[in-house]
C-alpha positions in Angstrom: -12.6 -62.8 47.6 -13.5 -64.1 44.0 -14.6 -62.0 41.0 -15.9 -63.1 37.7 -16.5 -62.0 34.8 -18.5 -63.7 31.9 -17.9 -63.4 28.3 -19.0 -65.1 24.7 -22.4 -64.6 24.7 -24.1 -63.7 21.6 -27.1 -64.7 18.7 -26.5 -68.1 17.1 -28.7 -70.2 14.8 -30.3 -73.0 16.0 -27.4 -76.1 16.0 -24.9 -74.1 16.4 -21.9 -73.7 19.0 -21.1 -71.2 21.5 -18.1 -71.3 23.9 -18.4 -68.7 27.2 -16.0 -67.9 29.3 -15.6 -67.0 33.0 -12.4 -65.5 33.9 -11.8 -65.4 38.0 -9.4 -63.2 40.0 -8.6 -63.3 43.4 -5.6 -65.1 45.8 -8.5 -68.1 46.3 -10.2 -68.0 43.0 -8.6 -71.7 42.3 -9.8 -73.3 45.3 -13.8 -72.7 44.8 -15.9 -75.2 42.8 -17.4 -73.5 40.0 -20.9 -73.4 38.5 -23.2 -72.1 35.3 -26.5 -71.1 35.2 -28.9 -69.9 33.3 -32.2 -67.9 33.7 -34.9 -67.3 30.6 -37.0 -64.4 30.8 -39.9 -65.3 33.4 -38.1 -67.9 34.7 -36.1 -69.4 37.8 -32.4 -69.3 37.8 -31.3 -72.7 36.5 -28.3 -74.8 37.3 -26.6 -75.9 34.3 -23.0 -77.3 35.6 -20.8 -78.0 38.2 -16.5 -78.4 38.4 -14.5 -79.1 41.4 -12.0 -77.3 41.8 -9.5 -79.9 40.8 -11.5 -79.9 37.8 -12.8 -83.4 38.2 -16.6 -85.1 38.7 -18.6 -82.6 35.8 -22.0 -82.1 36.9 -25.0 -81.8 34.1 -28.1 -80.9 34.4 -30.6 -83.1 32.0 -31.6 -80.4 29.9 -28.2 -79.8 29.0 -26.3 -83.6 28.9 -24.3 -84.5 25.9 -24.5 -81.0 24.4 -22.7 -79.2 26.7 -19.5 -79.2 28.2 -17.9 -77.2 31.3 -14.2 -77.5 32.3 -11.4 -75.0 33.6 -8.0 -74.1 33.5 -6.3 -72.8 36.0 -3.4 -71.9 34.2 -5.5 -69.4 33.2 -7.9 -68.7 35.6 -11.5 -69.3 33.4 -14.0 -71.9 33.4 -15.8 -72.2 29.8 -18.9 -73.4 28.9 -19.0 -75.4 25.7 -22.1 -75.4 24.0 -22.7 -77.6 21.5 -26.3 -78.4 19.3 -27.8 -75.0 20.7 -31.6 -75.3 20.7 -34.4 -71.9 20.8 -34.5 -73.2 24.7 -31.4 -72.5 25.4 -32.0 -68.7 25.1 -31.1 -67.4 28.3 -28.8 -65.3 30.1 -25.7 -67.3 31.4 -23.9 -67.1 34.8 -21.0 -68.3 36.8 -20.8 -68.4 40.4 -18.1 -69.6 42.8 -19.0 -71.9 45.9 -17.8 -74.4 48.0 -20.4 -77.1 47.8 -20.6 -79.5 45.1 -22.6 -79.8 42.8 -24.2 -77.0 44.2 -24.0 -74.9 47.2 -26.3 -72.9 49.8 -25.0 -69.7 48.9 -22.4 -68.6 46.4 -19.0 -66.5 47.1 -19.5 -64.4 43.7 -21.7 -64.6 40.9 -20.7 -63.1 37.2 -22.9 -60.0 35.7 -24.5 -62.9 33.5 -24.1 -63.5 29.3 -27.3 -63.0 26.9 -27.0 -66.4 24.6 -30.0 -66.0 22.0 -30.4 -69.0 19.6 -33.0 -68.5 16.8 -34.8 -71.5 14.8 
């Protein structure tokens, strides 16, 4: 099994950057493709972005392209989230999940506890 844990949330101005983190543990944790998403208060969960397991084909959502930027290293065992040009609709809280579909799966081997990211105008 896969567990993750999310961190590098926090309150940011409007424009600004944020980089999160999901660190993975586990004998398999490499060979999952891994996943971010986000859900706003009163809202669905969202998918966000996608990264194969060999770390190739990046998925974005629309909402998200050109400002944000996923990519992992298994060296390390974390996937990160760059985000870049932060907007008030980004607030949300942020999670990673593991799964073996791509870009997204049916259902997820593990999901992280989730990161508040509040940007302000």
């Amino acid at each position: 099994q896969v567990q993750l844990v999310e961190s590098g949330g926090g309150l940011v101005q409007a424009g600004g950057s944020l980089r999160l983190s999901c660190a993975a543990s586990g004998r398999t944790s490499s060979a999952y493709n891994m996943n971010w998403f986000r859900q706003a208060t009163g809202k669905e969960r969202e998918p966000i972005a996608a990264i194969t397991w060999r770390g190739t084909s990046p998925y974005y959502a629309d909402s998200v392209k050109g400002r944000f930027t996923i990519s992992r290293d298994d060296a390390k065992n974390t996937v990160y989230l760059q985000m870049n040009s932060l907007k008030p609709e980004d607030t949300a809280v942020y999670y990673c999940a593991a799964g073996r579909g791509y870009p997204f799966s049916d259902t997820y081997e593990s999901w992280g506890q989730g990161t508040q990211v509040t940007v302000s105008s």
